[in-house]
N, C-alpha and C positions, 0 to 999 in steps of 0.2 A: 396764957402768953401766946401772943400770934406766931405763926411759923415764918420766918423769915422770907423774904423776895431774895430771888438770886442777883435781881438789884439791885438789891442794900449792897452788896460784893462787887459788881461788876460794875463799869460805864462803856460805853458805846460810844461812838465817835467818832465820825464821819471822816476820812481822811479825803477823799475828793469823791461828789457827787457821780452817777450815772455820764459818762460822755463819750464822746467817740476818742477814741484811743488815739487814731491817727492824726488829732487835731492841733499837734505840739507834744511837750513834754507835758507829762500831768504829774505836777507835784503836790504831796499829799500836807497836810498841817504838820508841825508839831506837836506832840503831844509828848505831858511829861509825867514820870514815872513815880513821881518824891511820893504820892501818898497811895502807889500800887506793887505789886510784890513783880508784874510782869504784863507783857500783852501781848496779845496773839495781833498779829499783822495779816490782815483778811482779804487778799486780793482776789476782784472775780471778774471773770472777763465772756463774753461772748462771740459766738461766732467769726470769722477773719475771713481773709485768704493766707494760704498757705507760703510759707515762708516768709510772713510780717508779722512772727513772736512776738510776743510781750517781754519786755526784761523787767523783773522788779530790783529796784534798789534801797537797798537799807541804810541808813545816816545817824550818827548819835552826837548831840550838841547839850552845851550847857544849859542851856534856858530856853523857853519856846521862840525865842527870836532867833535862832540859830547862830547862837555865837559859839565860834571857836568848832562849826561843823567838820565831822570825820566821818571815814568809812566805819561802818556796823557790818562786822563781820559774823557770818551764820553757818554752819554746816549741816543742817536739817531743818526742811521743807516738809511740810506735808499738804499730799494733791489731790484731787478728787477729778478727774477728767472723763470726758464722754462726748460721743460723737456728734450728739444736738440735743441734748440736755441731762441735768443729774439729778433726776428724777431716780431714776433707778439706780442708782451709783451709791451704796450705801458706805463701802470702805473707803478708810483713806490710805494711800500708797506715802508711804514714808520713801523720802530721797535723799540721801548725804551724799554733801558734796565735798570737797576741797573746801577749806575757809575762805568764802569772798566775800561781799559785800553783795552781790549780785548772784540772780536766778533767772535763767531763761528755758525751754523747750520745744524743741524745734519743732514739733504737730502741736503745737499750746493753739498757735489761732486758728485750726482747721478742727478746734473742740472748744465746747461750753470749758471752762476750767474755774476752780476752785481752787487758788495755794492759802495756806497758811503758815505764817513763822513762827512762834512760843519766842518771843525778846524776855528773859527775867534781869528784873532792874541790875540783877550782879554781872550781868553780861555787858554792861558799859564801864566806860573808862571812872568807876566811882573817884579812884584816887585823886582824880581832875577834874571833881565835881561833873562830870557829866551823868545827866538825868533826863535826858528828852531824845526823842527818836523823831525818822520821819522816813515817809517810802515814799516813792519817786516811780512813775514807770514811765519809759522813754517811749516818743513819740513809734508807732510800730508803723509807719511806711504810706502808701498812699491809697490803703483801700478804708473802710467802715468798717471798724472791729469796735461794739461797746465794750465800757469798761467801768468798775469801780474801788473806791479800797476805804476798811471801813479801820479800826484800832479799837478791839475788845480788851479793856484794860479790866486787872483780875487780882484777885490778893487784895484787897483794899485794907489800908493801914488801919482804918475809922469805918466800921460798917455805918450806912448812912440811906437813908432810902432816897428814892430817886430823884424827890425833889430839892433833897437836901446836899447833894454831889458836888468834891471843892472841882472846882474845874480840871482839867485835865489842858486846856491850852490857851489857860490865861494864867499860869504859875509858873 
């Protein structure tokens, strides 16, 4: 019996390409949860100037067309940051916050940064059928800071190899 792909488990899914940060709002797809147990929320950004943070924002809607969107409230982050890359940055720094919907820090764009959020599907409004998230990061100001955000979805209901994956934001 073959050993399993961590594959068949997981899907990847590009929430917005490589861009420059400062070029508007960059909002990420929906993606929706019904056939994953949770997904990490992957935002990674490079170099800024200082004092034009990145904010990430978290959203949770019925169906990938975003109906009936709301605040996705979170109160742990976890970050990996460093001065000009995270090459050597092997831990990651756990941060709690207060419950908001939103993450910012104020040296984020004067460093390579790495966040991530753990969304598990029981974290959204189930009782109101909501099943689908989306991250957002606001436009951060008027200098060249890249940026992107990827949605590692995890727990999958149906292990499935990779070519075989129901979508993730066309459901």
């Amino acid at each position: 019996m073959p050993i399993p792909s961590l594959l068949d488990y997981i899907d990847i899914v590009e929430g917005f390409p490589p861009v420059d940060l400062q070029g508007g709002a960059n909002t990420g797809d929906y993606v929706s949860l019904k056939n994953y147990g949770g997904c990490l929320v992957m935002f990674h950004s490079g170099l800024g100037t200082a004092g034009q943070d990145p904010t990430l924002t978290l959203q949770q809607a019925s169906d990938v067309a975003g109906t009936g969107v709301k605040s996705l409230t979170f109160t742990t982050i976890f970050v990996k940051q460093a001065a000009t890359d995270l090459s050597g940055t092997a831990a990651w720094t756990k941060i709690t916050q207060t419950a908001a919907n939103t993450y910012t820090e104020a040296t984020a764009a004067e460093q390579d940064a790495l966040w991530v959020v753990d969304v598990k599907a029981s974290d959204l409004d189930v009782a109101n059928s909501f099943d689908c998230i989306r991250a957002t990061v606001a436009d951060v100001g008027g200098a060249a800071q890249p940026g992107s955000l990827h949605y590692i979805l995890y727990s999958a209901r149906i292990a499935r190899g990779p070519a075989d994956k129901i979508s993730a934001i066309g459901n």
